[in-house]
C-alpha positions as CSV (number, residue, x, y, z in Angstrom):
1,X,84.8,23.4,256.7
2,X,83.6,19.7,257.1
3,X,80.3,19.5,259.4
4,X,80.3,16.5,262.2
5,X,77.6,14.9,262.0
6,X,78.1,12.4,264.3
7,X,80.0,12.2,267.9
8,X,80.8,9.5,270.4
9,X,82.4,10.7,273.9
10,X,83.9,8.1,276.4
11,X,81.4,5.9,275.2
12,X,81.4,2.5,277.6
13,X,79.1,-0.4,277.6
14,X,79.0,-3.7,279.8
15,X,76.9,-6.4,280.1
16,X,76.2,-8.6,283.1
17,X,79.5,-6.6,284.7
18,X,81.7,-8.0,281.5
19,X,83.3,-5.0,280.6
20,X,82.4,-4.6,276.4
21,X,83.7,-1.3,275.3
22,X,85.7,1.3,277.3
23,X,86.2,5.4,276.9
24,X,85.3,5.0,272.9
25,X,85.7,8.2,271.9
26,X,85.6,9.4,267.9
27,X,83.8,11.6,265.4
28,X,82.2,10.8,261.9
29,X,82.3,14.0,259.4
30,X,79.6,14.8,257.4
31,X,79.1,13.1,253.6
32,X,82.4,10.6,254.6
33,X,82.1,6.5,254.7
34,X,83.8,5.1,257.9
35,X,84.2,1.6,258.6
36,X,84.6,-0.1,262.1
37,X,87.2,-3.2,262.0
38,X,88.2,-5.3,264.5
39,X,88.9,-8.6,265.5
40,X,85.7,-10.5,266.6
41,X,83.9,-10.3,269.7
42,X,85.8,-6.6,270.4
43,X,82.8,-5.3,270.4
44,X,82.1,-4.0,266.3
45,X,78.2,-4.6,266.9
46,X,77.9,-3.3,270.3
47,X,79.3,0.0,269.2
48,X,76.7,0.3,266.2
49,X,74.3,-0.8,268.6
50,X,74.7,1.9,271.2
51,X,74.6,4.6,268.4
52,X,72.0,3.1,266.6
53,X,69.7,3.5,270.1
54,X,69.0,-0.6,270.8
55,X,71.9,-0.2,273.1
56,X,72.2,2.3,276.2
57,X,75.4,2.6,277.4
58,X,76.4,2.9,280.7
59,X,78.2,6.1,280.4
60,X,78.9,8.7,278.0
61,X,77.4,10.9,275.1
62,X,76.0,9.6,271.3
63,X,75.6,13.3,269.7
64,X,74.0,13.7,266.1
65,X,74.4,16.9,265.4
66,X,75.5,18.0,268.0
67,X,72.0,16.5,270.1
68,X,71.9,13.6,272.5
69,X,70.6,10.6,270.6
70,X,69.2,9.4,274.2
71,X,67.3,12.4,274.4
72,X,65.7,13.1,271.1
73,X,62.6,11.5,270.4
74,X,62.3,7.6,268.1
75,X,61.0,10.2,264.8
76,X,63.5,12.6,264.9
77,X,66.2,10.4,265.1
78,X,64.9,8.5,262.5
79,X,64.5,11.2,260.1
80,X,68.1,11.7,260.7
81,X,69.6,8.1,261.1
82,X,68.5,5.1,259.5
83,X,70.3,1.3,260.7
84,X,70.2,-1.6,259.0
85,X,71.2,-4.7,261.6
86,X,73.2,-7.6,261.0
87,X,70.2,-9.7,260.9
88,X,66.8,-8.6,259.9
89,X,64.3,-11.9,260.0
90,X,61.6,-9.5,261.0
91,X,58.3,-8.6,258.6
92,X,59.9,-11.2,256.5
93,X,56.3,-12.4,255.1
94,X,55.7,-8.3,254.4
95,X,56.0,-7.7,250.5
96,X,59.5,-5.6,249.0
97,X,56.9,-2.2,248.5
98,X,55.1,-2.4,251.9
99,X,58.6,-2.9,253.5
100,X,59.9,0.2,252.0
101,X,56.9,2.0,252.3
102,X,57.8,1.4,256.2
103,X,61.0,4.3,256.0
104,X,58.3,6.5,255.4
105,X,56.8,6.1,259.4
106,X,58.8,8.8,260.7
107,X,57.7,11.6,258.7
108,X,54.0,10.7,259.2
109,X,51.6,12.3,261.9
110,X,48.0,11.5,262.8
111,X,46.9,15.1,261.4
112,X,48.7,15.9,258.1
113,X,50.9,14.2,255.6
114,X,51.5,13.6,251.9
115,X,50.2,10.3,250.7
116,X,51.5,11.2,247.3
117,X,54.9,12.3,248.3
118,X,55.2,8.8,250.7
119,X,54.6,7.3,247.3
120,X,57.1,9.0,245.0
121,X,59.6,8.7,247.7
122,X,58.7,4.9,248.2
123,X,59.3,4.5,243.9
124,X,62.5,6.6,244.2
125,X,64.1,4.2,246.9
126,X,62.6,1.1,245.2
127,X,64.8,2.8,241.8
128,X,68.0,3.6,243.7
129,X,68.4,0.4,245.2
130,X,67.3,-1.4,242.1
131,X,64.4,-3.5,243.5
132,X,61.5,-1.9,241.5
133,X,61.1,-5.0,240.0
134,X,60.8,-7.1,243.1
135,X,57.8,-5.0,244.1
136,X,55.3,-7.7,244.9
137,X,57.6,-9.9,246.1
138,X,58.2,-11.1,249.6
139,X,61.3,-10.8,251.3
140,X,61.6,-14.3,252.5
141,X,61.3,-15.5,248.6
142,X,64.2,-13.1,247.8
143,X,68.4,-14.0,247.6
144,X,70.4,-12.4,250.3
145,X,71.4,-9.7,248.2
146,X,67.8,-9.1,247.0
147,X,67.0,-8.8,250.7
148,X,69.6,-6.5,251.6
149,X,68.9,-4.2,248.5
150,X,65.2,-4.0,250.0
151,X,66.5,-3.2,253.4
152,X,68.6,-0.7,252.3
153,X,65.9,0.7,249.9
154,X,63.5,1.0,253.5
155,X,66.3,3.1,255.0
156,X,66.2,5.2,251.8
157,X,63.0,5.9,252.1
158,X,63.4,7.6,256.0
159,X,65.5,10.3,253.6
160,X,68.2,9.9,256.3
161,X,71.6,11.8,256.3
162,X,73.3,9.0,257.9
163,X,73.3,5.1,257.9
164,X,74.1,2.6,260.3
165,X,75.2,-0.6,258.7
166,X,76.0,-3.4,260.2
167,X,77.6,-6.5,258.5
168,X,75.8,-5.6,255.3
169,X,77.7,-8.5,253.0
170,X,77.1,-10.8,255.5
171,X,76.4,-14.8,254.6
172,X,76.9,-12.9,250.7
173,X,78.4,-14.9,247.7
174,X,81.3,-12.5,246.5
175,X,79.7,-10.8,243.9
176,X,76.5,-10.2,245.6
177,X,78.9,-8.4,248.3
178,X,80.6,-6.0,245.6
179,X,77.3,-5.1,244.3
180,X,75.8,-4.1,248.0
181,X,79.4,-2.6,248.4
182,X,79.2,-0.5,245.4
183,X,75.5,0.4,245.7
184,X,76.8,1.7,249.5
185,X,79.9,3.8,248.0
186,X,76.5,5.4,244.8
187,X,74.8,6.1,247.6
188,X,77.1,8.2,249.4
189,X,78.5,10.0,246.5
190,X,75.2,10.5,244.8
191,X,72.7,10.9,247.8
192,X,75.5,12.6,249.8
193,X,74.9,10.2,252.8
194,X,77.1,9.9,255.3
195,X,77.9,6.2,256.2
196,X,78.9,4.2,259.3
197,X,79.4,0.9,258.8
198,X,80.8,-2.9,260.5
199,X,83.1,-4.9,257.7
200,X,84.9,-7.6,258.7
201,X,86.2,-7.9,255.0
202,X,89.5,-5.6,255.5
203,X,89.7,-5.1,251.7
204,X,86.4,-4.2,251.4
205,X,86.8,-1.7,254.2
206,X,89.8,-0.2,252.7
207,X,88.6,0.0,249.3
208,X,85.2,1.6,250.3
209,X,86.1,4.4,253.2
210,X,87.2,7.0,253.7
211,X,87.9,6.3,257.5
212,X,88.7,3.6,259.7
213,X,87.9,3.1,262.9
214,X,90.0,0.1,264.4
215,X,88.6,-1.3,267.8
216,X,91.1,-3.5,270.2
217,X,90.9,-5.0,274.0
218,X,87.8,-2.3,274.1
219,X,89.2,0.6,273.5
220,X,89.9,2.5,270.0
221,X,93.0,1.5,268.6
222,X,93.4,4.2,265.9
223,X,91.5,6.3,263.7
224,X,92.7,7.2,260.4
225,X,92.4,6.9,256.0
226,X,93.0,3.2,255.0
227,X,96.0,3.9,253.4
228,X,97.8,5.5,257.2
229,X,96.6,2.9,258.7
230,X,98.1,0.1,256.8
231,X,101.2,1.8,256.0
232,X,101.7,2.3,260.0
233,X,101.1,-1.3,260.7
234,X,98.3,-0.7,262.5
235,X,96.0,-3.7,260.9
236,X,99.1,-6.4,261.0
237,X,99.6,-5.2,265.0
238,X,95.5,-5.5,266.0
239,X,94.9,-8.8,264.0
240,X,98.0,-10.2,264.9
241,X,99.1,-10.8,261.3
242,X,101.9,-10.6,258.8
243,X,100.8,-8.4,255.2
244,X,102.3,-7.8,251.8
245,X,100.0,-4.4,250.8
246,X,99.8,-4.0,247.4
247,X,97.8,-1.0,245.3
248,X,94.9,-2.0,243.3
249,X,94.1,-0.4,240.0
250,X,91.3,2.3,241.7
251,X,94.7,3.5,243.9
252,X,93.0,2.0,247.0
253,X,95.1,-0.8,248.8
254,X,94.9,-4.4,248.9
255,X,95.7,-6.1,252.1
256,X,97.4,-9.4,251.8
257,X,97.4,-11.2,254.6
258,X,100.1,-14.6,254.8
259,X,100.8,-15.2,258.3
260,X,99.5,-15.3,261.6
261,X,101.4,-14.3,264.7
262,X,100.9,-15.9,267.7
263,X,102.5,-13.6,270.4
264,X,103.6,-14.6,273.9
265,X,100.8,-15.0,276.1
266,X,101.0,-12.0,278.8
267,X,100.2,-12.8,282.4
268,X,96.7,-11.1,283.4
269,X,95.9,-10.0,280.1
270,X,92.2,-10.2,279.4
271,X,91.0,-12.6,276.7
């Protein structure tokens, strides 16, 4: 029987009184990839933000495993969750090691700890996300998929059973973004970690999950495999396009997008 790991009930965030996400409601199984997709501005980020704790929303519940998010303490979440944000120009002078070494904050006290284990797990996260040799380096002398391969090996190193990824092939050349992409989909088969991620990149998100969560007018659209989804419609009716799906050689669809649809305007519906 599949364990939730992760539970959102009517979730709604606003800012300023601007009405952001309404009633979200959805669940994330344990050792699955899910992928949020939406158009932009309905509210992708402010979602992962709300879970990922930078975010408290006005009402509702964030359970991870089966425990208020808002009500556990910064290291205990953290040893459970670990978020990587859409943009991280922070400690970007800080070397790739120190950096990484950073995950290991949340399973550190003022009265015991392992100094060696920190350091085997810091090598082991360094190894996975293949950034060993960038060691000494610092992040701001590092490629965009250099950096995110850091980042990701920092979450790594908090041993977490589920990641928060937001954007993560963002401003990357296209096969910088496969290789974050496939290092994601190693990392969850291998490591077993559970993923929740933002893609804007529909193919991307329907080659790499296992789940989509589509977001529309603030609410959740639908919830379902890739394949349901497209097959239903459901991507050509939220984005307002016309598709030609094809099936790529891994059995996974490709999403084809060739024309937009511009749909009467209805009176007094929000933009």
């Amino acid at each position: 029987m599949e364990k939730t790991i992760l539970k959102v009930e009517n979730l709604s965030v606003a800012f300023k009184e601007k009405k952001i996400l309404e009633d979200i409601s959805f669940s994330v199984e344990e050792g699955k990839i899910v992928t949020i997709v939406g158009k932009n501005g309905c509210g992708k980020t402010t979602l992962l933000r709300s879970i990922g704790r930078s975010l408290k929303p006005e009402k509702g519940r964030i359970l991870l495993n089966g425990e208020n998010v808002y009500r556990m303490s910064a290291r205990k979440t953290a040893r459970i969750m670990a978020v990587l944000s859409q943009t991280n120009d922070s400690m970007s002078n800080v070397k790739v090691e120190t950096l990484v070494g950073y995950g290991r904050f949340a399973h550190r006290n003022l009265f015991s700890g392992s100094p060696e284990k920190d350091k085997a797990i810091v090598e082991w996260a360094m190894e996975r996300a293949g950034v060993t040799a960038l060691r000494e380096r610092s992040i701001n002398t590092l490629s965009g998929g250099e950096r995110q391969r850091a980042w990701i090996a920092m979450l790594l190193a908090q041993k977490p059973k589920l990641m928060l990824l937001d954007e993560p092939t963002t401003y990357l050349d296209i096969a910088h973004q496969l290789e974050i992409m496939e290092l994601v989909r190693d990392l969850n088969r291998t490591e077993k970690i559970t993923i929740l991620m933002v893609l804007h990149d529909i193919n991307h998100a329907a080659r790499y999950s296992d789940e989509l969560v589509v977001l529309d007018r603030h609410h959740i659209y639908r919830q379902g495999s890739p394949w349901d989804l497209i097959r239903e419609g459901v991507l050509e009716e939220v984005f307002g396009v016309e598709a030609d799906v094809l099936t790529g050689e891994d059995g996974r669809p490709i999403f084809y997008a060739r024309k937009v649809i511009h749909p009467e305007s209805k009176t007094g519906e929000e933009e």
